[in-house]
Every structure is written in structure tokens, then in C-alpha cells.
KEVEX-664525 format. One line per 5 residues: their letters; for each residue x, y, z of N, C-alpha, C. Coordinates in nm, 4 decimals. Example, Ala and Ser with C-alpha at 12.3 -4.5 7.8 and 13.67 -1.06 7.14 Angstrom:
! KEVEX-664525
as = 1.3190:-0.5690:0.7800:1.2300:-0.4500:0.7800:1.3200:-0.3300:0.7800 | 1.2850:-0.2250:0.7080:1.3670:-0.1060:0.7140:1.2900:0.0030:0.7870
This chain:
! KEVEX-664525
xxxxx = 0.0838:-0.1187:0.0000:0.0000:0.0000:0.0000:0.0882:0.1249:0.0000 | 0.0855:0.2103:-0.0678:0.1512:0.3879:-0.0950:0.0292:0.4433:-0.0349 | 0.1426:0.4566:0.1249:0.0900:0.5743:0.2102:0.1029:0.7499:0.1454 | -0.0039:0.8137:0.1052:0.0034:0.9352:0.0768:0.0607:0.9958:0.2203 | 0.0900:1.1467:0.1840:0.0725:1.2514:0.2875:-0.0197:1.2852:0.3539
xxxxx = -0.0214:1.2239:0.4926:-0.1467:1.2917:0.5766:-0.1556:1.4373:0.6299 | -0.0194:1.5258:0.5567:-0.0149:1.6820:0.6354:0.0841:1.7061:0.5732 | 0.0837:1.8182:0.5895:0.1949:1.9089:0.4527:0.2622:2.0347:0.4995 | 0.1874:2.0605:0.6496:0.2580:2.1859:0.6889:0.3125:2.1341:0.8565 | 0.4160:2.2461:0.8652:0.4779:2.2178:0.9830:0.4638:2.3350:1.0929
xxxxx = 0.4025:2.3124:1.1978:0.3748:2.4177:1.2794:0.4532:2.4466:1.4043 | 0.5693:2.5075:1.3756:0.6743:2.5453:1.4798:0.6476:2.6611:1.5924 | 0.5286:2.7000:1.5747:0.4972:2.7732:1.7056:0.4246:2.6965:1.8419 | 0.4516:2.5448:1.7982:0.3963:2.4945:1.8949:0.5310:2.4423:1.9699 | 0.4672:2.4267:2.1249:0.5903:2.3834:2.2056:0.6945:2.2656:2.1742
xxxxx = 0.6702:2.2233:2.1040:0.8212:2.1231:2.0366:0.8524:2.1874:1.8931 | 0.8129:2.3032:1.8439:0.8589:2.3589:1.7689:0.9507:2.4576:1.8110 | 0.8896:2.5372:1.9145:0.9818:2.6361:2.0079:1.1276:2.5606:2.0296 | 1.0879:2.4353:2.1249:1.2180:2.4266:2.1588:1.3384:2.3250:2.0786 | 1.2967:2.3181:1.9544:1.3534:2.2824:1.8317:1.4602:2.3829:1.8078
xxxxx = 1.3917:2.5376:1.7820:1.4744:2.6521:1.7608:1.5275:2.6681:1.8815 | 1.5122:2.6334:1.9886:1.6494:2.6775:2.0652:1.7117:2.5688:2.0769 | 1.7325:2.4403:2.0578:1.7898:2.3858:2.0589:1.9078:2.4324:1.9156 | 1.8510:2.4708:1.7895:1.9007:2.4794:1.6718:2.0203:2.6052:1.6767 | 1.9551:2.6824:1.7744:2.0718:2.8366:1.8216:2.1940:2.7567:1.9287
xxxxx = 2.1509:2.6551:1.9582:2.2335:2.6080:2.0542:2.3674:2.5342:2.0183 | 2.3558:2.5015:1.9035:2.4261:2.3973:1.7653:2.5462:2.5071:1.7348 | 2.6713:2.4314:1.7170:2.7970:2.4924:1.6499:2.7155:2.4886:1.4772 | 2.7537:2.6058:1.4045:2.7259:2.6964:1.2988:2.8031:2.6809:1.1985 | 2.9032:2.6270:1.1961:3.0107:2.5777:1.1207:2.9815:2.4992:1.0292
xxxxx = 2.8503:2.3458:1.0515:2.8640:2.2844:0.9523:2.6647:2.2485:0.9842 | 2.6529:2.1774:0.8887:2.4738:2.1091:0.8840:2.4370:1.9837:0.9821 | 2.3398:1.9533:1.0543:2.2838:1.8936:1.1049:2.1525:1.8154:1.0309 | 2.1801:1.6617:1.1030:2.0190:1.6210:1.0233:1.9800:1.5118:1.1635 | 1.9033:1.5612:1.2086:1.8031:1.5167:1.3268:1.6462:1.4767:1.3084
xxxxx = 1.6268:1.3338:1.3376:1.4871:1.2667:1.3194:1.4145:1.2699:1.4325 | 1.3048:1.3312:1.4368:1.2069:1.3339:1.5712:1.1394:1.2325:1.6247 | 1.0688:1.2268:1.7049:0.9864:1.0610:1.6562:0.8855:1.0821:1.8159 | 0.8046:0.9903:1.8568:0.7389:1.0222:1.9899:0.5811:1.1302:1.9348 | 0.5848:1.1825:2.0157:0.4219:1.2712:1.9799:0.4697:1.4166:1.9493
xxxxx = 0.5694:1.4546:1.9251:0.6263:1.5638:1.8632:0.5795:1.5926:1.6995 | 0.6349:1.4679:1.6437:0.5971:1.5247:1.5265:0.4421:1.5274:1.4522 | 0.3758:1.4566:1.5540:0.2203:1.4656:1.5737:0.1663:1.6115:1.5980 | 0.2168:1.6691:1.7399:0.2302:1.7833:1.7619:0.2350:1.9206:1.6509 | 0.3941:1.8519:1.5554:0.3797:1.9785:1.4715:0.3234:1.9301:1.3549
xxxxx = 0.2912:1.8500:1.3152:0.2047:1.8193:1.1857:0.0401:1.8036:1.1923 | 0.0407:1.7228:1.2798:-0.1254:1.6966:1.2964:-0.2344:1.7892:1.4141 | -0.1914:1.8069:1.5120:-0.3126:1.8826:1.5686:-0.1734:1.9565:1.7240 | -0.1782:2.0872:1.6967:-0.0641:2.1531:1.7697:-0.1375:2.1482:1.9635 | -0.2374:2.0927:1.9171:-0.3112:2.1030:2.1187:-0.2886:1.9509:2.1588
xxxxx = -0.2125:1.8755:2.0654:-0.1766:1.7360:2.1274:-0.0778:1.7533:2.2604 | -0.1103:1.6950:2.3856:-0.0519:1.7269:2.5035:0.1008:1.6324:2.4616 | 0.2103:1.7012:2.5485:0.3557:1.5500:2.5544:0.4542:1.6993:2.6074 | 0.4891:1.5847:2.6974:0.6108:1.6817:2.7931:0.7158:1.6452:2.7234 | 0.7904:1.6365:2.5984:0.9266:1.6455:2.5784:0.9248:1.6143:2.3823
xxxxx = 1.0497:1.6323:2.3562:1.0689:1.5953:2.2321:1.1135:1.4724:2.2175 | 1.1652:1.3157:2.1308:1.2084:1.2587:2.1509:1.2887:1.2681:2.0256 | 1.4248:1.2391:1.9500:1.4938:1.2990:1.8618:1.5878:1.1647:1.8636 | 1.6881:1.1447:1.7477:1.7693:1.1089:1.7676:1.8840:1.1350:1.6416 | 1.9902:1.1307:1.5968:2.0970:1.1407:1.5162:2.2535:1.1167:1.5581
xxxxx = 2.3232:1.0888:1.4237:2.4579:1.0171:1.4672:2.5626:1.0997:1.5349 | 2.4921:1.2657:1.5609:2.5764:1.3738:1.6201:2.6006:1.3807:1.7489 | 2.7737:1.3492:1.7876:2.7962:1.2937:1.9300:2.7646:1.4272:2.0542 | 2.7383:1.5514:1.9650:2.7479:1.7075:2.0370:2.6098:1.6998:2.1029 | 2.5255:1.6268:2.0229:2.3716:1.7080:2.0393:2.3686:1.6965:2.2205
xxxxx = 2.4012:1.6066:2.2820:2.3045:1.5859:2.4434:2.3668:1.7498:2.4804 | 2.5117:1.7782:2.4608:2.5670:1.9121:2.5434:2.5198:2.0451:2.4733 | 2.4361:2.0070:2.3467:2.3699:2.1221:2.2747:2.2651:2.1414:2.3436 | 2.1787:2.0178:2.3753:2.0231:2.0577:2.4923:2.0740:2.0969:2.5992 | 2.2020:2.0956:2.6457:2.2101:2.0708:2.7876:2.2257:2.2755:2.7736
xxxxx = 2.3162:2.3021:2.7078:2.3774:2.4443:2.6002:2.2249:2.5051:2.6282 | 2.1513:2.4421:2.5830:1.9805:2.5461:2.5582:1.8988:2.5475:2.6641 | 1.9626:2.4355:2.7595:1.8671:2.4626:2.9080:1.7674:2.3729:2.8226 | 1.7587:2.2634:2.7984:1.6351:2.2152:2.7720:1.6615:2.0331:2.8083 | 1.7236:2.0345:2.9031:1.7028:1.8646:2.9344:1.6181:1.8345:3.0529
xxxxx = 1.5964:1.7186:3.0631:1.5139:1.7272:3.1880:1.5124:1.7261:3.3070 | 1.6679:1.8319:3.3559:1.6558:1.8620:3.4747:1.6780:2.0048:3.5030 | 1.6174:2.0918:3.3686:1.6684:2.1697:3.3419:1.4858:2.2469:3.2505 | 1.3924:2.1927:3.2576:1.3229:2.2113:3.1634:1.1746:2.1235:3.1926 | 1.0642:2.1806:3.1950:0.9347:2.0918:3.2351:0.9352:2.0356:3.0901
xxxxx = 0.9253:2.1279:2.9822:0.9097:2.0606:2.8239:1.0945:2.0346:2.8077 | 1.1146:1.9164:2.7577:1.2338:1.9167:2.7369:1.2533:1.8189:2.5964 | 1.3491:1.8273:2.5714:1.4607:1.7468:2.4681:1.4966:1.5762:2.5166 | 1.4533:1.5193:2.4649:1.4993:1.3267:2.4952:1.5784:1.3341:2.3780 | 1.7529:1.3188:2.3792:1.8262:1.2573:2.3116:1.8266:1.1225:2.2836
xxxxx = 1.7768:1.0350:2.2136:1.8017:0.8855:2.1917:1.8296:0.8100:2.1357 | 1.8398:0.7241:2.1143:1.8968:0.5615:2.0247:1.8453:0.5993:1.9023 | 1.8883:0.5483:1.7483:1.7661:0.5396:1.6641:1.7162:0.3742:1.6951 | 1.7509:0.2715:1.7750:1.7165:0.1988:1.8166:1.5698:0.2105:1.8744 | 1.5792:0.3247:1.9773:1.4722:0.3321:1.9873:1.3159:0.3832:1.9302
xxxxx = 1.3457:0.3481:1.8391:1.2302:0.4121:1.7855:1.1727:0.2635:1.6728 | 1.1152:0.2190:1.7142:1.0957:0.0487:1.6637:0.9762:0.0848:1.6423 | 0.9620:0.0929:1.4730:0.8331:0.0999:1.3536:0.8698:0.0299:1.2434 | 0.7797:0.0287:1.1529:0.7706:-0.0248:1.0399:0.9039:-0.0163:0.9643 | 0.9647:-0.1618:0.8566:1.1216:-0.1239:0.8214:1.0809:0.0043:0.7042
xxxxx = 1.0090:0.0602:0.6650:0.9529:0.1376:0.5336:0.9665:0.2660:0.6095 | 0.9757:0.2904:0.7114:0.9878:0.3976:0.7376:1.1112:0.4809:0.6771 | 1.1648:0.4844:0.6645:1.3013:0.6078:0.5762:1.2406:0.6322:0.4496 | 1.1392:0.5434:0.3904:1.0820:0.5670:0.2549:0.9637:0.6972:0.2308 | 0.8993:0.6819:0.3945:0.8359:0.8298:0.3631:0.8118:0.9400:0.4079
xxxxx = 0.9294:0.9700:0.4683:0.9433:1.1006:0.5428:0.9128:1.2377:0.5172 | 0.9208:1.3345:0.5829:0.9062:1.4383:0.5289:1.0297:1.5271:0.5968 | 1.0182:1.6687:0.5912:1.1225:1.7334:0.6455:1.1297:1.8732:0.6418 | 1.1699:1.9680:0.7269:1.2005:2.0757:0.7256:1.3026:2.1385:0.7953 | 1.3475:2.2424:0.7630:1.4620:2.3070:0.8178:1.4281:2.4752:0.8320
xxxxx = 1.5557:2.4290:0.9623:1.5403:2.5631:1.0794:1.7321:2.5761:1.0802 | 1.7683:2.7025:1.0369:1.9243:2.7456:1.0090:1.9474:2.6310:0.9525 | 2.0606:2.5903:1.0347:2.2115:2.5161:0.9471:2.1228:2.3040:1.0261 | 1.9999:2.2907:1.0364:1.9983:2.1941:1.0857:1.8059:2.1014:0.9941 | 1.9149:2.0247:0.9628:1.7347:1.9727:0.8707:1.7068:1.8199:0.9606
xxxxx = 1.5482:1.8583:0.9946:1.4793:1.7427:1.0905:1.3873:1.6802:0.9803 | 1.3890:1.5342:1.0329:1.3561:1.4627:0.9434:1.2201:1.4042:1.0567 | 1.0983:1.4023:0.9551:0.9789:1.3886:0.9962:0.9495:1.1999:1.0048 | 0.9166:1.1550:1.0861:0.8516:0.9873:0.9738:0.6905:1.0612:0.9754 | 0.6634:0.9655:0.8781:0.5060:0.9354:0.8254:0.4116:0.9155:1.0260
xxxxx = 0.3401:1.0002:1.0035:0.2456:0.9202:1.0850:0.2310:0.8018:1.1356 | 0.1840:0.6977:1.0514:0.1557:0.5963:1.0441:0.3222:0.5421:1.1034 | 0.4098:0.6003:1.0930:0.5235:0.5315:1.1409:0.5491:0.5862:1.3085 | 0.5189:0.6903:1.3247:0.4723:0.7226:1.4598:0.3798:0.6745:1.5567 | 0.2499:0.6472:1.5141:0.1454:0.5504:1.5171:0.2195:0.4070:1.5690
xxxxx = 0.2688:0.3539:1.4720:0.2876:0.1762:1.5143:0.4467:0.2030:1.6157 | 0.5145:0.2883:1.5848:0.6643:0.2600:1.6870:0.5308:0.2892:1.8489 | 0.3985:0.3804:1.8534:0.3306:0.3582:1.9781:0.2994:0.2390:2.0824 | 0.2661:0.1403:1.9642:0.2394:0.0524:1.9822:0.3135:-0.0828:2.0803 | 0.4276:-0.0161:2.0808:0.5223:-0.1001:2.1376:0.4779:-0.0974:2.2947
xxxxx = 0.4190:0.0087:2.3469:0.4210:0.0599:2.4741:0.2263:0.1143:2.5059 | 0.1904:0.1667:2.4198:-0.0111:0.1928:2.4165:0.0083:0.2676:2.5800 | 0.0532:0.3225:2.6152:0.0149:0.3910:2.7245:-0.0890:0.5073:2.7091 | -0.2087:0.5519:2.7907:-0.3193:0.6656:2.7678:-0.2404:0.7967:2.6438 | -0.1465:0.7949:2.6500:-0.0936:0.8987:2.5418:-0.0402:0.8763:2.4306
xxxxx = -0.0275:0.7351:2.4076:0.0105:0.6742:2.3104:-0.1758:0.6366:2.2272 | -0.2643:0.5947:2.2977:-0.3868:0.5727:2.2867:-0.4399:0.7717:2.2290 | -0.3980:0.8456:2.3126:-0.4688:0.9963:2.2325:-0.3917:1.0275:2.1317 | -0.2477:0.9704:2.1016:-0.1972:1.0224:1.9581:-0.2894:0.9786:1.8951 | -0.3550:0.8294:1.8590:-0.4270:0.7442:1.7921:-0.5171:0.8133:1.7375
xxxxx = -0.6008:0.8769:1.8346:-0.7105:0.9414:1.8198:-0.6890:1.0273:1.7648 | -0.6133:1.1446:1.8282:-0.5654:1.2499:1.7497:-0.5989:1.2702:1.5682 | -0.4744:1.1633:1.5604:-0.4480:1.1358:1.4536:-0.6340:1.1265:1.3682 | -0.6509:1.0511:1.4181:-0.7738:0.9482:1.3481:-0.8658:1.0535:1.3169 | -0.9016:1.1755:1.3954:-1.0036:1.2380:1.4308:-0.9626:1.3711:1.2965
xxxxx = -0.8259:1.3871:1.2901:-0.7850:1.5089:1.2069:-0.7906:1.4546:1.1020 | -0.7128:1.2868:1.0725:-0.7040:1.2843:0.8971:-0.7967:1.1943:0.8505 | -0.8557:1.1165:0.9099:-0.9522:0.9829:0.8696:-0.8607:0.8665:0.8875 | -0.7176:0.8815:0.9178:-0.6190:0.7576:0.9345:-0.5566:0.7205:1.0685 | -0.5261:0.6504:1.0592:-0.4995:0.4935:0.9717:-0.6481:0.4231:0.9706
xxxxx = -0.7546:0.3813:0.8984:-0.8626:0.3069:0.9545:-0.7518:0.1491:0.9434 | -0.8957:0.0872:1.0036:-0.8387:-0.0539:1.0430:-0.7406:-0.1225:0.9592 | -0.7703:-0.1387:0.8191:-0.7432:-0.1901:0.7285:-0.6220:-0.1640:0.6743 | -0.5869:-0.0730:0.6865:-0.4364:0.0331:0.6565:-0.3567:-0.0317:0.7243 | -0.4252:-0.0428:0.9163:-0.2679:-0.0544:0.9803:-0.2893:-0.1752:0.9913
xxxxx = -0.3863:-0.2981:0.9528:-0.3768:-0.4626:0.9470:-0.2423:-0.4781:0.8568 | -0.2623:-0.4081:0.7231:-0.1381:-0.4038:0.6564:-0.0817:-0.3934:0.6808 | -0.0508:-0.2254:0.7206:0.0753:-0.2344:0.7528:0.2054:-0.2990:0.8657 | 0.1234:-0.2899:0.9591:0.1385:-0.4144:1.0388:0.1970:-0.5289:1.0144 | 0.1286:-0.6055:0.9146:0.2006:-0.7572:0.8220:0.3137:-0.6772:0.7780
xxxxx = 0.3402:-0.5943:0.7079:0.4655:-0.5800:0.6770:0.6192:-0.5544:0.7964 | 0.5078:-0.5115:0.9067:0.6245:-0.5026:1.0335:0.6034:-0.5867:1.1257 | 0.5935:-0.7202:1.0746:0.5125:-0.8529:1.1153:0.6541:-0.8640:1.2790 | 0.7930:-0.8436:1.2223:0.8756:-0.9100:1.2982:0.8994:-0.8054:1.4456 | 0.8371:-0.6651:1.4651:0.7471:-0.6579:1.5642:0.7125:-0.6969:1.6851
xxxxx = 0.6444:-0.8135:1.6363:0.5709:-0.9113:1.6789:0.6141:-1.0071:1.7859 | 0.7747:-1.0469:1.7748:0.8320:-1.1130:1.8278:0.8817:-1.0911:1.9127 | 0.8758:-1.2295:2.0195:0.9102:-1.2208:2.1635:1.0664:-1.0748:2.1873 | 1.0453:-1.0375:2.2949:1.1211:-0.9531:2.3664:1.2858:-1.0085:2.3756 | 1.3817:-0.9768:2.3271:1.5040:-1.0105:2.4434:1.5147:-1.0080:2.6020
xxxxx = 1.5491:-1.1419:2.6561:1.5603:-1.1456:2.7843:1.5759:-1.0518:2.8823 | 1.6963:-0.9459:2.8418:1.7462:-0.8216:2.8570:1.6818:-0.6875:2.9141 | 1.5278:-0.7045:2.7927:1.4664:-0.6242:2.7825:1.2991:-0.6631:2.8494 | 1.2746:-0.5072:2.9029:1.1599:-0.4985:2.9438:1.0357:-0.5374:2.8647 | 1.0096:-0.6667:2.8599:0.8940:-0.7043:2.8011:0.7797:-0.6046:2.7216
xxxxx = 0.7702:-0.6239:2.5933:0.6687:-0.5628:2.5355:0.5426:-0.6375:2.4446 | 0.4495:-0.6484:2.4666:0.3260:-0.7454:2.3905:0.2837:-0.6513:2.2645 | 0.3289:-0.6804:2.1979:0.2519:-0.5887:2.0657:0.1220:-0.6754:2.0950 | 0.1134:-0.8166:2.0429:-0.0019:-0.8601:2.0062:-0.1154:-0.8180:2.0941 | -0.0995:-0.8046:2.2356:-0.1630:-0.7552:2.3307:-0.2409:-0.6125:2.3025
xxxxx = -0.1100:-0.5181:2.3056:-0.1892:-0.4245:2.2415:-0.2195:-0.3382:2.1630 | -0.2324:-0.4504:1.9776:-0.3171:-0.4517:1.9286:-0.4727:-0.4849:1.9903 | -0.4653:-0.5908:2.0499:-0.5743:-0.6049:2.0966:-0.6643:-0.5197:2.1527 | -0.6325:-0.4271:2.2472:-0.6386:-0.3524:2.2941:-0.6922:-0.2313:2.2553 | -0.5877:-0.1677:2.1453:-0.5835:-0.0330:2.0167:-0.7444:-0.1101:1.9494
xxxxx = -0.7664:-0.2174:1.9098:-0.8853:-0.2893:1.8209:-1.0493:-0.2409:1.9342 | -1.0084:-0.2946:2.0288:-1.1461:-0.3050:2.1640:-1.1034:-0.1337:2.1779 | -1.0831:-0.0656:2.2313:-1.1015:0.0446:2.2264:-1.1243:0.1765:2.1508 | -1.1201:0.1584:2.0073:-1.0416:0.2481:1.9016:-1.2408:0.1897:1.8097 | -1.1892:0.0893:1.8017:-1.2999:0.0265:1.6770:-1.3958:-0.0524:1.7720
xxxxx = -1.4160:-0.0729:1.8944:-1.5080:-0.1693:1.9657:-1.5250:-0.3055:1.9017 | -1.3914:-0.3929:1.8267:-1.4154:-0.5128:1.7991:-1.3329:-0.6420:1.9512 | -1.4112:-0.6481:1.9844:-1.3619:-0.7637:2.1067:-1.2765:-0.8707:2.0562 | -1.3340:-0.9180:1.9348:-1.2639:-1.0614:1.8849:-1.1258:-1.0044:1.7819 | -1.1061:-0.9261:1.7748:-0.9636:-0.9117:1.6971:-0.8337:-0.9838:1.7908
xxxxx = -0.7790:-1.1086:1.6296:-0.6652:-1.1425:1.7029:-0.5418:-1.0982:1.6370 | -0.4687:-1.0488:1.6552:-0.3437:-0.9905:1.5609:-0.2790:-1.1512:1.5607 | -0.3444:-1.2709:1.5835:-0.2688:-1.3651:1.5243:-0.2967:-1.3938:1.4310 | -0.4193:-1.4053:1.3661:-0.4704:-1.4843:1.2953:-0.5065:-1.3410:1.2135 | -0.4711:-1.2375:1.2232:-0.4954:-1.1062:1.1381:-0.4144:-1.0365:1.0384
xxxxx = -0.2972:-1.0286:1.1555:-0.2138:-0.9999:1.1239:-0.0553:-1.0942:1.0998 | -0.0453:-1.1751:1.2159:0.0953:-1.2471:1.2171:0.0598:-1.3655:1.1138 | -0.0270:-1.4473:1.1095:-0.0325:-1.5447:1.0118:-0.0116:-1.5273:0.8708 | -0.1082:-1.3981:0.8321:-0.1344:-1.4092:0.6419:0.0532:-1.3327:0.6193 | 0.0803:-1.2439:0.7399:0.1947:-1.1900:0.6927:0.3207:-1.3171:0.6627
xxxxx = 0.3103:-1.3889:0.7820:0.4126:-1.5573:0.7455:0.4020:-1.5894:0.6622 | 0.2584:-1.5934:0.6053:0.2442:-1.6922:0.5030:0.2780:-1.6280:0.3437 | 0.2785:-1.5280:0.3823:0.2980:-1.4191:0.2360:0.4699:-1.4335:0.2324 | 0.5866:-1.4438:0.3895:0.7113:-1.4399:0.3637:0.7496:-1.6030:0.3259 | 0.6582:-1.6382:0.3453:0.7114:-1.8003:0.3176:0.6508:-1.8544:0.1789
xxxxx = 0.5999:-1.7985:0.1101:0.5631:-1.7921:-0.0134:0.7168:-1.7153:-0.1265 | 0.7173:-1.6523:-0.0739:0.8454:-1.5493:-0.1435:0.9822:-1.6175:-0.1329 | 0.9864:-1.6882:-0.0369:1.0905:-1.7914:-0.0355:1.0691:-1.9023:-0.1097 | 0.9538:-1.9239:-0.1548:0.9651:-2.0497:-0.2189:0.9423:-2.2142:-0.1120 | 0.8988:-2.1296:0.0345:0.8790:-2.2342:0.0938:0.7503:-2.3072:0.0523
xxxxx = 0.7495:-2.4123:0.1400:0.5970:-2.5166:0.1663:0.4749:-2.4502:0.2849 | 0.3793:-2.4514:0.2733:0.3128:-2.4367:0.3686:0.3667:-2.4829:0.5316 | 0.3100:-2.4185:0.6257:0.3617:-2.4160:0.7434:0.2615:-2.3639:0.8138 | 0.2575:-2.4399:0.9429:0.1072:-2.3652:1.0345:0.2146:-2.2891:1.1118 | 0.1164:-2.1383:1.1345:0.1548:-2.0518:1.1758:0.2325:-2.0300:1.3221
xxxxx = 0.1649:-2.1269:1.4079:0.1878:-2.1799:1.5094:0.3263:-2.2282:1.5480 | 0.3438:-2.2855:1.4617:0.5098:-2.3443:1.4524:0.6244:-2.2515:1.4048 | 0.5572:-2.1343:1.3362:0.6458:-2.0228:1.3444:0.6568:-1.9320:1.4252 | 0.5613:-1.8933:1.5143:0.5638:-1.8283:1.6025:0.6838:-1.9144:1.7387 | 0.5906:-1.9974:1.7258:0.7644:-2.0687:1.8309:0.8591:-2.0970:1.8438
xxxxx = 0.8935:-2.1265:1.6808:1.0339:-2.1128:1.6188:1.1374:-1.9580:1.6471 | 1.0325:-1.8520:1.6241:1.0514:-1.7339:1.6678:1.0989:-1.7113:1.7870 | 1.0276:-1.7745:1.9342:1.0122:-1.7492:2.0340:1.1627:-1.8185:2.0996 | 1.1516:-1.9044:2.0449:1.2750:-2.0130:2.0473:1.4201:-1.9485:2.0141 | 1.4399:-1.8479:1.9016:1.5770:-1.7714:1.8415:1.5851:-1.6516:1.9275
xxx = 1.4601:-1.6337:1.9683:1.4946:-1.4849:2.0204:1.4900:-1.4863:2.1898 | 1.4989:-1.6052:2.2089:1.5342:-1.6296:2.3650:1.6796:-1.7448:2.3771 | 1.7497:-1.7322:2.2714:1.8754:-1.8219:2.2516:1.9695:-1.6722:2.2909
């Protein structure tokens, strides 16, 4: 599916736009910057500027940026709205995301937007009440994602799906999907197994040239590599 543009303008007078530009005055001038936002920021400046979120979440390969927020007074011990420097690790969405970004620039520093819909599902990892009003947000300003969009897209970020590293603080996508489905659309019986994780297996195991396989046995096969 070719996700169009759900928004076209960027509204920097809102509070993660503000402190974008001071973060951007805060930056050595010498050479260009390229910084990706991600979290309810770029919701904020694209989709509806009264979306509530105490911070920005950002990340890029520039080793300066944490002492540039720190430079602007905008970290969080330093700032009620603040700057989250982070991983691009952290930001776990769809692999298509770099394909449809958008972007704008403020001086010597260009921020790179994802798609909605790629903001949307990296939520998903976590569905907390503010992760649940981006949803809405979203839903209420553009008509998107309806169901059907993010079933897709979804299958395509099928691997998602899969069990947690030991390491790491447990996260249930399938859960809540479930969840995003009963609250969002009032369907009780949605299973992101049989919705989403199955037809997507069965579509990668087709492309390989494999044999049929119950879904079941891939999911545990899964569960099995990623707890080795």
C-alpha cells in the first residue's frame, strides 16, 4: 500500500517547535545537522498543535547534540518541556519507514519527519493513555490509519511481533493490538494472530519459495531464536 501525505505543513509555534529553535541556536554553525524526531512531537507539529507530551524525543549520529540541549537549558533537569536525546534503536516501527518522510529546516539543521503511520505503530510497542490519544488524534484530524491500513501495515512489520530479548523490558505488541482494536474500533474478537501475524508468514514463506507451514510453529520457532 503507498501511504500518501497525511499533512503538509509544519507548525513550529507549537511547544516542540519552540524548543527545536532553541535547541538549533544552541548547535555549532560551522557545519549542517540532520536530526529525526519521533514520539508525539511530530504529531504535535504536523497533525493537531493542542496534542498534550512533555518532551521531544529525537535522535541522530551527532555525538554534540546531548551538550547542545544541555547548552539550551532544555534537558530534563533543566526544563518541564524538554529534549529526549536517543537511540535510533529506539524508535521500533515499520522497516519502510526512511521511505516516507518528510522534512524541514530551521538554520544550518534539517529534521527529518517519519510518516504518521510510522509514529502511530513505533506507539504501539508501549499503548500507554498517550500513546492511545496520539491514535485518536491522529484518526479524528485525517480519517487515518482506519483498520485496514494498519492490518497491513502491520504484516509488513510482522517481525514486531516477536518475543522480547531477555534483557529487555517485556513488550506485547499482540496484546496491544488487541487492545488499540477493543477500544479504538469496539471489535472484542480481533486477534493480531490470525490477522495480522499469520497471512503476513504466510505471504514471507511464499516469497521464499517455501511449503506451507502452520503458523503456530512459526511463532515458536521465533520465540525459540529470540530467547537463545
Amino acid at each position: 500500500m503507498v501511504i500518501g501525505s497525511w499533512t503538509t505543513e509544519f507548525n513550529l509555534d507549537t511547544p516542540a517547535g519552540k524548543a527545536l529553535r532553541r535547541l538549533v541556536a544552541a548547535l555549532p554553525k560551522a557545519r549542517p545537522f540532520r536530526i529525526t524526531l519521533f514520539g508525539s512531537a511530530p504529531i504535535q507539529i504536523t497533525v493537531e498543535p493542542e496534542l498534550l507530551s512533555a518532551d521531544v524525543n529525537l535522535f541522530s549520529d551527532e555525538e554534540n547534540l546531548i551538550e547542545a540541549v544541555r547548552r539550551a537549558r532544555l534537558d530534563r533537569d533543566q526544563s518541564d518541556f524538554y529534549i529526549q536525546v536517543c537511540s535510533e534503536l529506539n524508535f521500533r516501527t515499520s522497516p519502510r519507514w526512511r521511505d516516507r518522510t518528510q522534512s524541514f529546516v530551521i538554520g544550518n539543521c534539517t529534521f527529518i519527519v517519519p510518516h504518521p503511520m510510522d509514529i502511530l505503530i513505533a506507539k504501539l510497542n508501549r499503548l500507554e493513555e498517550k500513546d492511545l490519544e496520539a491514535f485518536r488524534v491522529v484518526i479524528r484530524k485525517t480519517g487515518h490509519p482506519t483498520p485496514d491500513e494498519l492490518i497491513r501495515e502491520l504484516q509488513l512489520a510482522v517481525d514486531l511481533f516477536r518475543p522480547s530479548f531477555d534483557e529487555e523490558q517485556g513488550q506485547d505488541m499482540a496484546n496491544n493490538c488487541r487492545r488499540l482494536w477493543k477500544i479504538l474500533w469496539q471489535r472484542e474478537d480481533f486477534d493480531p494472530r490470525t490477522e495480522i501475524i499469520a497471512p503476513a508468514l504466510k505471504r514471507r514463506r511464499e516469497g521464499y519459495g517455501e511449503p506451507s507451514r502452520d503458523y503456530k510453529s512459526e511463532l515458536r520457532e521465533a520465540a525459540r531464536e529470540y530467547r537463545t
